[in-house]
Structure formats: C-alpha cells, structure tokens
MARLOZA-69166 format. One record per residue (C-alpha): residue in three letters; x negated, y, z negated; residue number from 0. Coordinates in pm, 1 decimal. Layout:
<atoms>
ALA/X/Y/Z/NUM
...
</atoms>
This chain:
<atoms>
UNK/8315.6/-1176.1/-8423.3/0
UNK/8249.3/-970.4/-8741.9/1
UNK/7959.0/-1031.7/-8940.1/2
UNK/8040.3/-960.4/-9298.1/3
UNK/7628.3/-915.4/-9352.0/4
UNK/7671.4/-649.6/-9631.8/5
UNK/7364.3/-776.4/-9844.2/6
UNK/7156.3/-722.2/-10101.3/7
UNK/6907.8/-514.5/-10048.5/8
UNK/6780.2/-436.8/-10423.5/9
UNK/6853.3/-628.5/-10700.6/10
UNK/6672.2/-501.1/-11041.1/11
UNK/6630.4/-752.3/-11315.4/12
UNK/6596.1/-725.0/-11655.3/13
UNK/6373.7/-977.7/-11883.3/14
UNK/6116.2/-1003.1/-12061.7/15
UNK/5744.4/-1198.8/-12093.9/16
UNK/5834.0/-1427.9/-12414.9/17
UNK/5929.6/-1733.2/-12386.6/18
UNK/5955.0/-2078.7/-12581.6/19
UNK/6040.6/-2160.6/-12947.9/20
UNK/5958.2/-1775.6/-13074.6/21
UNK/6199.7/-1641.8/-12837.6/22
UNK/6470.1/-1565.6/-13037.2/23
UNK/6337.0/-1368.5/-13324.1/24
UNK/6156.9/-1154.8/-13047.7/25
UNK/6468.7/-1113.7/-12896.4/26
UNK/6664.7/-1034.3/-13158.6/27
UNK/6424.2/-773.7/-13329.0/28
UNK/6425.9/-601.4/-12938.5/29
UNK/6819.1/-569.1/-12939.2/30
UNK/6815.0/-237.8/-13154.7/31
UNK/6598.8/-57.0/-13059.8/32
UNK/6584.6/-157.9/-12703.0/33
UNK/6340.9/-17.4/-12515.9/34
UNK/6051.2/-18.7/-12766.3/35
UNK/5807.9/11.4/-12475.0/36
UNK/5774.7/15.9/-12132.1/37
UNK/5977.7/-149.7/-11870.7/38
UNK/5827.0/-378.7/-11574.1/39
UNK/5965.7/-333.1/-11208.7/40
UNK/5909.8/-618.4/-10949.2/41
UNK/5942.9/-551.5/-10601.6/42
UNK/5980.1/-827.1/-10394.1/43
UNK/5811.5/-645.4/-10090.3/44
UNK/5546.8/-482.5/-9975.8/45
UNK/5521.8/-74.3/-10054.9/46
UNK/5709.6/105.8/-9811.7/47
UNK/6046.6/-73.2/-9705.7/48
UNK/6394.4/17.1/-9832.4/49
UNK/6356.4/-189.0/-10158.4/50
UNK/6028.8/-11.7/-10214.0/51
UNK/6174.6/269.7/-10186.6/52
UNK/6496.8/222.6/-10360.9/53
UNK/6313.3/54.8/-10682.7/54
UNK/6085.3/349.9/-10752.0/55
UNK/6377.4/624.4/-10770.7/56
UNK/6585.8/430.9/-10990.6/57
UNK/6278.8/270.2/-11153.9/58
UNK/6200.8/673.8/-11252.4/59
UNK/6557.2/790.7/-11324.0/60
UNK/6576.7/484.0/-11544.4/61
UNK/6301.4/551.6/-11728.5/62
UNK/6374.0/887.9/-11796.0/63
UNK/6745.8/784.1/-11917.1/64
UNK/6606.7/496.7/-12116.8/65
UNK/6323.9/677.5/-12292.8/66
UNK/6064.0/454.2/-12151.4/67
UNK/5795.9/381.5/-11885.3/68
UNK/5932.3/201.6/-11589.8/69
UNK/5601.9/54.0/-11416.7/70
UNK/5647.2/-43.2/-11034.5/71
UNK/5499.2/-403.3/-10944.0/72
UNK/5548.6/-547.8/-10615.3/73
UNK/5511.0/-888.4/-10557.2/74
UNK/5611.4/-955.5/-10175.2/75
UNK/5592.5/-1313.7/-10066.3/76
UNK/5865.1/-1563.2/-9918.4/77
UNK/6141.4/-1360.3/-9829.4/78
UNK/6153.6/-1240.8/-10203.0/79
UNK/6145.7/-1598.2/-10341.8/80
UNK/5785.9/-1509.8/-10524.6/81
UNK/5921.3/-1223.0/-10715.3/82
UNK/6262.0/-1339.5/-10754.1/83
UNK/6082.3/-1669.0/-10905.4/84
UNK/5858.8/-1476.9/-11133.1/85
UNK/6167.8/-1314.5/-11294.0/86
UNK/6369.6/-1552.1/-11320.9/87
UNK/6149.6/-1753.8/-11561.7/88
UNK/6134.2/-1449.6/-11770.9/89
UNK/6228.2/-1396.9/-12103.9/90
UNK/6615.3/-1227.1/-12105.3/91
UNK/6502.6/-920.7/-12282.2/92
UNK/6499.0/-647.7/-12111.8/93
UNK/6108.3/-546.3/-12023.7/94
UNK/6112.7/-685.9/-11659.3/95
UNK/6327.2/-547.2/-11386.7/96
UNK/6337.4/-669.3/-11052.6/97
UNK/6423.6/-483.9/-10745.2/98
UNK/6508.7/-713.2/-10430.0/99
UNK/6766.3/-805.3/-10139.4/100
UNK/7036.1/-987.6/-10125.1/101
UNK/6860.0/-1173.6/-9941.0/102
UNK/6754.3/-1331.6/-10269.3/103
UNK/7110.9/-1400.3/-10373.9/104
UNK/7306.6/-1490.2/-10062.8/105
UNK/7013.6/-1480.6/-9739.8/106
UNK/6768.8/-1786.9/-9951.0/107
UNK/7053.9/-2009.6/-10030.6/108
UNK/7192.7/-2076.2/-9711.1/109
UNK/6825.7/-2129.6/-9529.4/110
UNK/6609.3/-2315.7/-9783.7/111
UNK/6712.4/-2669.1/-9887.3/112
UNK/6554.6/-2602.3/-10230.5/113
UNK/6444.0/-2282.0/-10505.4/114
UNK/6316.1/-2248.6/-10761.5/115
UNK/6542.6/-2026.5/-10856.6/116
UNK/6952.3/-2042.1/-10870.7/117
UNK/7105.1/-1741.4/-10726.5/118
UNK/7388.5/-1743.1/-11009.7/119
UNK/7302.0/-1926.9/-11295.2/120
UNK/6959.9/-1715.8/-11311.0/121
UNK/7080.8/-1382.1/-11292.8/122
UNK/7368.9/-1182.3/-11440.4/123
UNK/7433.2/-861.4/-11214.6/124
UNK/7430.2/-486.9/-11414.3/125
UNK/7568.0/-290.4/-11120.0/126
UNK/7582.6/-232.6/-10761.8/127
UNK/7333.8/87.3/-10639.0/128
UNK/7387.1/152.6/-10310.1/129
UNK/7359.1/51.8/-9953.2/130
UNK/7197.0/115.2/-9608.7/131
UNK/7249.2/38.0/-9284.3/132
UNK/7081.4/-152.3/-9043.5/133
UNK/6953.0/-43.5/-8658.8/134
UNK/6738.3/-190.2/-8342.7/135
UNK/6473.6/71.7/-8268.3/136
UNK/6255.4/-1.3/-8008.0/137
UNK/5905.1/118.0/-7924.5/138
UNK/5867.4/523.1/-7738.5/139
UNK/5699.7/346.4/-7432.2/140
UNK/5962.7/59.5/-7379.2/141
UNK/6233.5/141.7/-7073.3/142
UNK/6555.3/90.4/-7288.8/143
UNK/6718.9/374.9/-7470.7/144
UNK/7032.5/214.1/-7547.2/145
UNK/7209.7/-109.3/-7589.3/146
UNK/7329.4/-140.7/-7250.5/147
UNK/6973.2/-120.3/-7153.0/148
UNK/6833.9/-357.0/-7399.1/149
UNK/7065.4/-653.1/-7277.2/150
UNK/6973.8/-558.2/-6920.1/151
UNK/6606.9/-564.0/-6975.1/152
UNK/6633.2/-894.0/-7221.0/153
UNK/6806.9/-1089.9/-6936.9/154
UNK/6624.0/-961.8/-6616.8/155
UNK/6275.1/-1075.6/-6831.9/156
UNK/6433.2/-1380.1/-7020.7/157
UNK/6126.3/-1468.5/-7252.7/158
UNK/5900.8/-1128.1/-7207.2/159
UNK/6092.7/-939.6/-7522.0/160
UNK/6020.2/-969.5/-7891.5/161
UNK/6158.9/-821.8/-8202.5/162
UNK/5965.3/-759.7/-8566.3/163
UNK/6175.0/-793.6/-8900.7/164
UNK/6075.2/-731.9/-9234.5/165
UNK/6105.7/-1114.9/-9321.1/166
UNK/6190.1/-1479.6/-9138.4/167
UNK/6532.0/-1520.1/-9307.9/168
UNK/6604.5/-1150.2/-9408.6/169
UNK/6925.0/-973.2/-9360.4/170
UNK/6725.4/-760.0/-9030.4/171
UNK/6646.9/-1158.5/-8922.3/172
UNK/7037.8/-1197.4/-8989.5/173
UNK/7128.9/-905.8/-8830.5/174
UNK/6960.0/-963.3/-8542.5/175
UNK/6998.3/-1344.2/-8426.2/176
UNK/7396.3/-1194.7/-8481.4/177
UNK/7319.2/-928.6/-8269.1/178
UNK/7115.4/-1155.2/-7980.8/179
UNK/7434.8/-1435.1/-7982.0/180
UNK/7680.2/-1113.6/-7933.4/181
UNK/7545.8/-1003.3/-7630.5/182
UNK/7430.4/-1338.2/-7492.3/183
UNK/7042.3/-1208.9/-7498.0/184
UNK/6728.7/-1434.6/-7603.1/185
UNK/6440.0/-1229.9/-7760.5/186
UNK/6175.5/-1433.2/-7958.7/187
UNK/6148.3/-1309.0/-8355.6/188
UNK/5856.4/-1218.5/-8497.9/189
UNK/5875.2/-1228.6/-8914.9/190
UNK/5668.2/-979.2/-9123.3/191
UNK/5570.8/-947.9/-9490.7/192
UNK/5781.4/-607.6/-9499.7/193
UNK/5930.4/-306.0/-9336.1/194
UNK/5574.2/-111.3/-9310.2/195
UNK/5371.3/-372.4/-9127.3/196
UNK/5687.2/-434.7/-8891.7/197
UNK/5691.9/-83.9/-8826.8/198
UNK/5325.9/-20.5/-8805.8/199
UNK/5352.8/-261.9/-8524.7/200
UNK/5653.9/-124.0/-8355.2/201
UNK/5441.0/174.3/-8359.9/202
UNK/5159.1/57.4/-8184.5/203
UNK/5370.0/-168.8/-7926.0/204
UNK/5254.3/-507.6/-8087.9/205
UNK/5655.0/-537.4/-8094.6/206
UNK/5870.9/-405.4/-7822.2/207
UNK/6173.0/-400.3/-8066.8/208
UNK/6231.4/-459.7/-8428.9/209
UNK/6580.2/-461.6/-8665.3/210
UNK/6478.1/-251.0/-8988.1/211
UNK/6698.8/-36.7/-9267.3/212
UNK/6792.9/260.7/-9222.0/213
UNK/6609.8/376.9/-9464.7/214
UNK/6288.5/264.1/-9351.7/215
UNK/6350.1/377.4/-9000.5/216
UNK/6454.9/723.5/-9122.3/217
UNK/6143.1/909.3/-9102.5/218
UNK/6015.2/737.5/-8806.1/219
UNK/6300.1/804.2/-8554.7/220
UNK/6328.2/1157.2/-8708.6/221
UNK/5932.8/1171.7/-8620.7/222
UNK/6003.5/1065.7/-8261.5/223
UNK/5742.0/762.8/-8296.0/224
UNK/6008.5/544.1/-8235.7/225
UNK/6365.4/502.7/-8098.0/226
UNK/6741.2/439.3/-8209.7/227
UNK/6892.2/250.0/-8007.3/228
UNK/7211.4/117.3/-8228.4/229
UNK/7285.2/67.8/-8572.0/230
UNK/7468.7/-254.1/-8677.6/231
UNK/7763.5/-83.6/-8946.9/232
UNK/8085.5/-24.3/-8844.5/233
UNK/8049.0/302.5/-8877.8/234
UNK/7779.3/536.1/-8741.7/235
UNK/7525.3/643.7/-8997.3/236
UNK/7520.9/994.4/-9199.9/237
UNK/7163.5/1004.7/-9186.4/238
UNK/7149.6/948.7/-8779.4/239
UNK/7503.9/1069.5/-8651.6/240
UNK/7361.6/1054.3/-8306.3/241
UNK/7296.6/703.3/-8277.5/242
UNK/7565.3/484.8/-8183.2/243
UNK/7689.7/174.6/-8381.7/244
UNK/7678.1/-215.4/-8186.6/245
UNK/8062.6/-151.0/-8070.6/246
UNK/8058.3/183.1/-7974.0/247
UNK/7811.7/78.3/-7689.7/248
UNK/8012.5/-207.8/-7591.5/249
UNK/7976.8/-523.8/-7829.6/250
UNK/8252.5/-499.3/-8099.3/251
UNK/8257.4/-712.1/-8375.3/252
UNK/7930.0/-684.3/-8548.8/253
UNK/7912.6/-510.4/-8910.8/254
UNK/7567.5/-547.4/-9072.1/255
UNK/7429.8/-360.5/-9377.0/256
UNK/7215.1/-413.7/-9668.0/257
UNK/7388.2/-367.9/-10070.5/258
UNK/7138.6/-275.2/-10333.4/259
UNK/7214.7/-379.4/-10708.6/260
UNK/7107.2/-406.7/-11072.7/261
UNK/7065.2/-717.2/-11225.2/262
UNK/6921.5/-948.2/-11519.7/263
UNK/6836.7/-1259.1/-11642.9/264
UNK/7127.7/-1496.6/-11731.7/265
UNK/7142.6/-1463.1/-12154.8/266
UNK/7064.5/-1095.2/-12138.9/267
UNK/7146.0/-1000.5/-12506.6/268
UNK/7501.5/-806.2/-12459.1/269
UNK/7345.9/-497.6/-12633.6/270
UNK/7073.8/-467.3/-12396.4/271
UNK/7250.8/-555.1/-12081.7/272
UNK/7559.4/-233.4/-12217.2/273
UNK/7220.8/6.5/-12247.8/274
UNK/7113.8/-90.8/-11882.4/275
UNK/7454.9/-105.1/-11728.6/276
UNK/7545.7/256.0/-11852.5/277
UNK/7175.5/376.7/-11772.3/278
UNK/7235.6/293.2/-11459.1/279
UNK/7565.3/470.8/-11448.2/280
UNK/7435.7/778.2/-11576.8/281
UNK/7158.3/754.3/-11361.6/282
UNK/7396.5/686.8/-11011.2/283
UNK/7552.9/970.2/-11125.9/284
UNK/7306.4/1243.9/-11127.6/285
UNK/7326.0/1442.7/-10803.4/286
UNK/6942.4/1493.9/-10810.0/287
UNK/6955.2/1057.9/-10833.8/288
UNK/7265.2/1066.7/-10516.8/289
UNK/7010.5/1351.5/-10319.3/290
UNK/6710.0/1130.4/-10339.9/291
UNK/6864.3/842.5/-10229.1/292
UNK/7078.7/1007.5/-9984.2/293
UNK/6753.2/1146.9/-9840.8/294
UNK/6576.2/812.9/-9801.3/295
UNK/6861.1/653.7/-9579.4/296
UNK/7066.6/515.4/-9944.5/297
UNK/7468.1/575.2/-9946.4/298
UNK/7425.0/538.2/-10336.4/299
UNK/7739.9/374.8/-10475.0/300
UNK/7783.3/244.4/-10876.7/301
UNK/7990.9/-96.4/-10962.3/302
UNK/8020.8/-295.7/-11230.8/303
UNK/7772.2/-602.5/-11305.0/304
UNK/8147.3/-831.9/-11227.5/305
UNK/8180.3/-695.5/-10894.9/306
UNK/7851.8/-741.2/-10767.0/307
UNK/7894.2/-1131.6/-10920.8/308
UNK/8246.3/-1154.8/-10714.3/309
UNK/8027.5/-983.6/-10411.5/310
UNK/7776.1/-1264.0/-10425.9/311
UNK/7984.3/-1510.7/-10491.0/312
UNK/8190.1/-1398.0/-10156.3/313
UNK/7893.1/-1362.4/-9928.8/314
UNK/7716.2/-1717.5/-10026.2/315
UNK/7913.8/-1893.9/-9804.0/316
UNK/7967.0/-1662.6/-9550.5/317
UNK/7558.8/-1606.1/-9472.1/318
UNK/7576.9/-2011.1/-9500.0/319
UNK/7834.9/-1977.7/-9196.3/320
UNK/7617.7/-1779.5/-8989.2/321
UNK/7284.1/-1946.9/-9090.4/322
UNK/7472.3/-2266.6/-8901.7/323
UNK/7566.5/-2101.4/-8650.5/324
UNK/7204.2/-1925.7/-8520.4/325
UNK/7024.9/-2212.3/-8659.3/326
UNK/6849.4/-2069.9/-8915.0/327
UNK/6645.0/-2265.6/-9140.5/328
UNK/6356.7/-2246.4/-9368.7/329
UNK/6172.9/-2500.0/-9540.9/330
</atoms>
C-alpha cells in the first residue's frame, strides 16, 4: 500500500479586511502600490509546530522583499478550519496571509460533511514552499526503540498504548491510522491543539508515542528527550539520516509527508497576486531563506500557484480514499 499523504502543511493567504459594496474602489486604489502597509499572517496552530515555524521565516523574508511588516497571528482551532474560515471571508487584497496544512485543503474535505469554507473555490494557490517529513517518536522511558519493537509491544498489550498528534484529522492523524492498519497494530489516538502540547506531553509520558513533523521533532530527538523510531517518507530524512524510514524496518508501502504552500483568496487582483508569487520566489531563493528552513526540518522547494492547484486537486480524492478506509470522520 502507498500512501500518497504528501500534504499541506502551510498554506499562506493573501486578503484583506474590506468587504461589501466599497470593496472595489479599496481594491483597486491597493493594486499599485501594493503593499501600502503591513501584512497580516494567520497561523492556524498553536506557536511552536511546523506551520508555526514555517509562517514566521517566510512571514519575515516576505516582509523584507515586500517592503512591509508581516505581523504573525495564530488562530489554532479545528484542525485549521478557524483560521482557514477567518481568511477566507477576507477581502482579496493582499493584507492577510494565512499559513496552514494541507490539511485545510485536502485533510477537512474528506472528514467533515460540511465547511465553511471551499477548499478551491476560496483560495487561489501563489506557490508551493516546501515540505517535511513525518516520524513516530516515542517517549525516553518507553521499551521500544524501533518499529519492530513498537508492533511487538502494541500487540502483546492490545489496548495499553496511545499516540498524541497535533490534530484529530491532521496529516500526523493520517499518517498514523496508515501506519497502525500497515502493521496490523491498534493504539488509541489522542488529538491535540498543536505540535507543542503533543510534544510537551510526549515529554512528560502523558503519551507513550506520538506522529509529529519533522520539523517539530527536530530539536527534541537531537536533545535526547525523546526518540526516533521511524519516519514515514520514502526516503530517510537529511535532517535525521540515522533514523530509518516505515519500509526500511520492514513495512513497505507507506510514504507520508507534509507540503507547505502560498496561497490567496479566490479574486486576488492579478497585480497583487504577480508581486506575491515572485516575492515568494525571490524569497525561496535566498540561501539564508533555504538555511533557515533547512535548519528547522523544511526541504524548501518553490512551484508555481498552478501546480500546487493540480497538487490539491490530485490529493482531494486520494485523502477521501484513505479517510474511508480508517474510518475517519469528523463532524
């Protein structure tokens, strides 16, 4: 089985805070000069995670290309549906970015009924970032130091094992309900409000296990508080070359990371969305932008706005496929 779980992890929007009849004039006086003033970031998640992390380096480089303030906002809440929501009824102007999953554009559709937002019709991509991988770490007391040992100690104990991830219906949820039906385990999930309170509790053994980024875990497993015990790619990770993918430990088929990308508001005026969508390729460019990201678990990568549409538009169905098959629904 191969999971085709590359997903969103960052998304950054573009709009603005009119809205109604007056619209237009605003809009239209903003397309010139755009940026006049500073530029609103909504994350989706808590401080911390990969997203967090992700949206405040480009949020900076950004700025600094764009001539303007790029203030951070994060708005965490319902597996990015509250700060996907809140910029989506923005005004398509360009002074509100947003910086979330895919779980927002592929992850939501396939496990809620209803949004209040449409993945497509809301949102017109600017450019794919970057991506990061995904891995099962497990706490420094726990007897398992590698996947072999995990699905020993998951069936000998069927029902003692839990694992944290940074959201009910996130790709680490994905990820792992892919990764339990692989190896034929049962571990109960435990959903958090974001990578840092999932691994806060890893931590402290509130969890025994827990799926997170790579870039999350990074400074963690380099710290020793925690353990690698596989990552979910196909290939092993730059950042962690010692820790062994899903198949190299025995369970081939499973291929799960996290894409980050720049988007807007459908209607972005096409002047505005050509600044943002060559800011952003100046900015993916700069090796001081790559190092950062590089540093903080991020393979950075630049793509067109189209691509990342014919991305989503290739994944929608695909997460739908596996929501079915785990069972994984929302209300």
């Amino acid at each position: 089985m191969r999971l085709p779980l590359h997903h969103a992890l960052c998304v950054l929007t573009a709009c603005g805070l009119a809205a109604g009849a007056g619209l237009a004039p605003a809009v239209a006086g903003a397309q010139g000069n755009y940026p006049a003033k500073s530029i609103q970031l909504v994350l989706p998640f808590p401080p911390g995670g990969a997203t967090d992390v992700v949206g405040r380096i480009i949020g900076q480089k950004l700025g600094e290309k764009l001539g303007q303030t790029v203030v951070v906002d994060n708005r965490p809440g319902a597996g990015t549906i509250v700060g996907a929501s809140y910029v989506a009824k923005s005004a398509a102007d360009g002074y509100t970015l947003l910086a979330t999953s895919g779980t927002t554009f592929t992850v939501n559709p396939a496990i809620y009924p209803r949004l209040p937002y449409d993945p497509q019709k809301n949102f017109e991509p600017i450019g794919l970032i970057g991506s990061t991988g995904l891995i099962l770490l497990a706490n420094r007391d726990v007897p398992v130091n590698n996947l072999k040992e995990f699905v020993a100690a998951a069936k000998a104990h069927p029902g003692k094992y839990s694992y944290g991830s940074f959201g009910a219906g996130t790709t680490a949820h994905f990820a792992g309900e892919a990764l339990l039906s692989l190896t034929g385990t049962k571990l109960l999930h435990v959903p958090y409000k974001g990578s840092s309170p999932a691994m806060t509790d890893l931590i402290g053994g509130q969890v025994p296990f827990s799926i997170d980024t790579v870039a999350a875990a990074l400074p963690q497993v380099k710290g020793g508080k925690v353990k690698a015990i596989a990552v979910t790619t196909a290939k092993r990770s730059a950042l962690l070359p010692d820790v062994p993918t899903v198949a190299e430990s025995g369970y081939p088929g499973l291929d799960a990371s996290t894409w980050i990308a720049l988007v807007a508001p459908r209607g972005l005026p096409p002047e505005v969305h050509a600044r943002l969508e060559k800011a952003l390729a100046d900015v993916l460019a700069d090796p001081d932008t790559q190092k950062k990201l590089t540093d903080n678990g991020i393979e950075p990568h630049y793509a067109p706005g189209k691509q990342v549409s014919d991305l989503i538009a290739k994944e929608m169905p695909q997460m739908r496929e596996v929501a079915r098959r785990s069972n994984i629904k929302l209300d």
